[in-house]
N, C-alpha and C positions, 0 to 999 in steps of 0.2 A: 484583943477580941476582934474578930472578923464582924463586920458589920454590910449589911444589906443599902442597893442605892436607893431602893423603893421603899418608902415610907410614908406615913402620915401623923402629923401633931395637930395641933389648935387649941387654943388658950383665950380665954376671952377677960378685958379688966376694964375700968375707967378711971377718967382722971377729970382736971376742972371742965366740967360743960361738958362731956363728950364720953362713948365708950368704945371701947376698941374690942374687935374681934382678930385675929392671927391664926392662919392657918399654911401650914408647912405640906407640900408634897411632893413627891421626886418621883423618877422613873428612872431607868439605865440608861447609862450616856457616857462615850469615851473621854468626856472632859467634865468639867463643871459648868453648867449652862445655868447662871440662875437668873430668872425675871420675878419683878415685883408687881404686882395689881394694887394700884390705890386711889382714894377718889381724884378726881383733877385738883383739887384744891390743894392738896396735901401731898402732888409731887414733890415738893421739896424734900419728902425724905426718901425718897427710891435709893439713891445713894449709899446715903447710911444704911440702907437696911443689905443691900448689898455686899458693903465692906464687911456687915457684920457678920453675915453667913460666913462669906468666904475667909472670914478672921476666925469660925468657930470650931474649924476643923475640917469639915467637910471637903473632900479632894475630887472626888467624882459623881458625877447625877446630874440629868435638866433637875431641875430644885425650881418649883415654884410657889412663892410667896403670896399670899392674898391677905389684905390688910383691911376690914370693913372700918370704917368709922362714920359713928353716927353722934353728931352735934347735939346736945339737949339745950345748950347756949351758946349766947354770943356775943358775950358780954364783950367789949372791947376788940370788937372786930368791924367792922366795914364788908356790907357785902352787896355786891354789884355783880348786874348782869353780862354775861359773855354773849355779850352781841353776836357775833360772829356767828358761833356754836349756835347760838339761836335761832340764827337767820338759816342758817345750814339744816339745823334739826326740822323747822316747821318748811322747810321747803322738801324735804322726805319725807312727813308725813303725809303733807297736800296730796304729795304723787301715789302715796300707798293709799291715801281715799279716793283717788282717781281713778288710777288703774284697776284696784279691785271693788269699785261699786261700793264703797266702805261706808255707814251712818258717817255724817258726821259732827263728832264729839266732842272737837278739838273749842276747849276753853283755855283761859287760863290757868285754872288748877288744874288741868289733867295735864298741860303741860310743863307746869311745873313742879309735875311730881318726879320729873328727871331735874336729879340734884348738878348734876353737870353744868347745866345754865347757868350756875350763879359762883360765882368767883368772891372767895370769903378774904377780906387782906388783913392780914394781923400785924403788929411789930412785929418787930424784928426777933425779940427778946420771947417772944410767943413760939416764933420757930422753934427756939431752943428746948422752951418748955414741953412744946409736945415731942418732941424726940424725949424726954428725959422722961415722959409720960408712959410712951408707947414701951420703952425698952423692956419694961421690966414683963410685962405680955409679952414679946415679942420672945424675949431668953426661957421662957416657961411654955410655948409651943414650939422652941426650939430642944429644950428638955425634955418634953413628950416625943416629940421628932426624933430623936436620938436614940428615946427607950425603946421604939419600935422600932428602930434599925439594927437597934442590939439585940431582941429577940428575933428579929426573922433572920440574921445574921447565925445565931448560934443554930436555929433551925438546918438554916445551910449548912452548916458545918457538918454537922450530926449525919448529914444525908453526904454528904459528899466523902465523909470520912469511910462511911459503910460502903460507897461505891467503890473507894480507891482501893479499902480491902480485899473487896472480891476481886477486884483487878490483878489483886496480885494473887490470891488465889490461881486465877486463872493462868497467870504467868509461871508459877507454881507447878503446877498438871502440865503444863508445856516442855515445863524444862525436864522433866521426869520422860514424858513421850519422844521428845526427840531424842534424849539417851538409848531408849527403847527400841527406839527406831534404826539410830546407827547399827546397834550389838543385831538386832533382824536381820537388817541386810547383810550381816557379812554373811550367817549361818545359811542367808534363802541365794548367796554369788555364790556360797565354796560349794553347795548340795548343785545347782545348777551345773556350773561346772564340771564336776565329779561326775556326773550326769552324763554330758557332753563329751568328756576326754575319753570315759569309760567306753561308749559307744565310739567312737574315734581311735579307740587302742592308743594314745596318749598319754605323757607322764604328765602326771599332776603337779603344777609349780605354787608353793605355799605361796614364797614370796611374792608373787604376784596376783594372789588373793589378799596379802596384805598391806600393797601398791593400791591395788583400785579400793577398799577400803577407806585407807587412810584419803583417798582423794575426795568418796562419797561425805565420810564423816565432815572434811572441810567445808563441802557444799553447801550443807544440812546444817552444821554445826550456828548454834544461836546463843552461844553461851555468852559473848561481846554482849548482846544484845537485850539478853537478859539480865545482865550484872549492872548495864547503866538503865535498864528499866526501873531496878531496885533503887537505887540512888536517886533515880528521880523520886522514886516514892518518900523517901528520907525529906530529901528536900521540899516536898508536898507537905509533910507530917510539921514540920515545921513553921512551914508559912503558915499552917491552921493556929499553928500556936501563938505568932506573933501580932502585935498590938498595933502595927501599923498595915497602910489599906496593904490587899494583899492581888486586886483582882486582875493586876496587869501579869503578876509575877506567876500565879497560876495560870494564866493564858501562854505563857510562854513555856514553862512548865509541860503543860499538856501539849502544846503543840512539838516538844523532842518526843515524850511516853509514844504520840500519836505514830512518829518516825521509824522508833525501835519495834511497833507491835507492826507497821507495814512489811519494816523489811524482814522480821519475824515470817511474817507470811508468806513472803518473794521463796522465801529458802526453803520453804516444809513445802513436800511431798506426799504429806501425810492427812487422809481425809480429818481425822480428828482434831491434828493439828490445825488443819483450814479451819474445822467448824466452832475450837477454840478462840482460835482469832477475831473469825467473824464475830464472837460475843464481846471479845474485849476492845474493838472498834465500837460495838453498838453501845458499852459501857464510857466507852471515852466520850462520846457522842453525849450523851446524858451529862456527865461530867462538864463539859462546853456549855451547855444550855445554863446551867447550875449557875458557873463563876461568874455568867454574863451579867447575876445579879450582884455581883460583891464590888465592893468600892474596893 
């Protein structure tokens, strides 16, 4: 099953003292880029949550993570102030009352209603705990996350499947035109000629009506070109079907289709044929945009 890099999950649970919020979102991206958001206190698990994405499947997308946790206790904990940060944050505020003419409102509780200030210390053995806490939220917005990549994935599919059809439709009506095309030309060279020799009191040479023929037909001829079109299509039809990511192998894919429908067009002489083309470039083009979503 083709699945989609853009998605969204979020899962919300709690555990001793504290509840946790998880929220899962991705956009397209030629690698896997994932960042974690979590309160300062609780960097300790960026890591893990890291190792966990990237252990759950997941092969391509920026993937960002956002992990609220809100303390209801604390019990057995130690929590002190981060000087530093403190000294830093109220020296930005001062300058934001200054510069813009600001009341000011600056108390203690207003400024400690940024949770950042304050550095919570736990054992050791607490660390463990809340990762053992946080998981089971964290694999249930990564389950939501998954079923939405599976449904906008199969969406993709559906649409990309109808485009590649018409593609070959198109490819279809081409191949039939320049047949057309060839058998024209001999009948619009031999009446030309016959024409020509007639008025010239000249004897008419077949065989060299079916020299310049045979030379036009190779000119023109796109049957190479149509045969590994098809094949790529096979190979297309395929990749939709398979269970592993698909989106580089369709970028590759479409960029030979894109090759054969060019030189497709180098060779036709033929207005219909051009305006064939031109639709099955503006198809492939559509196509492109598509896979750019697929992992």
């Amino acid at each position: 099953m083709i699945k989609s890099m853009t998605a969204f999950g979020r899962a919300v649970g709690s555990g001793s003292g504290k509840n946790f919020v998880c929220e899962i979102r991705s956009v397209n991206n030629r690698y896997l880029d994932c960042s974690v958001k979590l309160p300062r206190s609780y960097g300790f698990l960026e890591e893990k949550v890291i190792a966990f994405i990237r252990g759950s499947g997941i092969t391509r997308g920026k993937v960002e993570v956002y992990i609220g946790i809100e303390v209801t206790e604390t019990v057995g904990a130690d929590v002190e102030l981060d000087r530093g940060y403190a000294a830093g944050y109220l020296a930005a505020l001062k300058s934001l009352r200054d510069e813009f003419g600001l009341v000011d409102d600056i108390s203690t509780m207003s400024v400690a209603a940024n949770r950042d200030l304050f550095l919570v210390k736990k054992p050791t053995e607490d660390a463990d705990r809340d990762w053992a806490e946080l998981l089971p939220v964290l694999g249930e917005a990564l389950a939501v996350y998954n079923r939405a990549r599976e449904a906008e994935g199969a969406n993709l599919r559906r649409d990309l499947l109808a485009k590649r059809h018409h593609l070959e439709e198109l490819a279809d009506r081409i191949g039939v035109l320049s047949a057309e095309n060839t058998v024209g030309y001999r009948a619009r060279l031999e009446a030309r000629l016959r024409q020509t020799l007639e008025t010239l009191n000249m004897e008419f040479d077949s065989q060299r009506i079916l020299t310049e023929c045979a030379i036009f037909a190779d000119k023109i001829a796109v049957d190479e070109e149509l045969v590994r079109l098809k094949s790529h299509f096979v190979a297309f039809d395929e990749a939709m079907d398979s269970d592993q990511p698909v989106g580089r192998r369709l970028d590759f894919l479409l960029q030979e289709m894109n090759r054969e429908v060019n030189t497709t067009g180098s060779k036709s002489n033929d207005s219909t044929i051009a305006a064939l083309v031109v639709d099955a470039k503006c198809e492939l083009e559509k196509i492109r945009e598509q896979i750019q979503n697929l992992e």
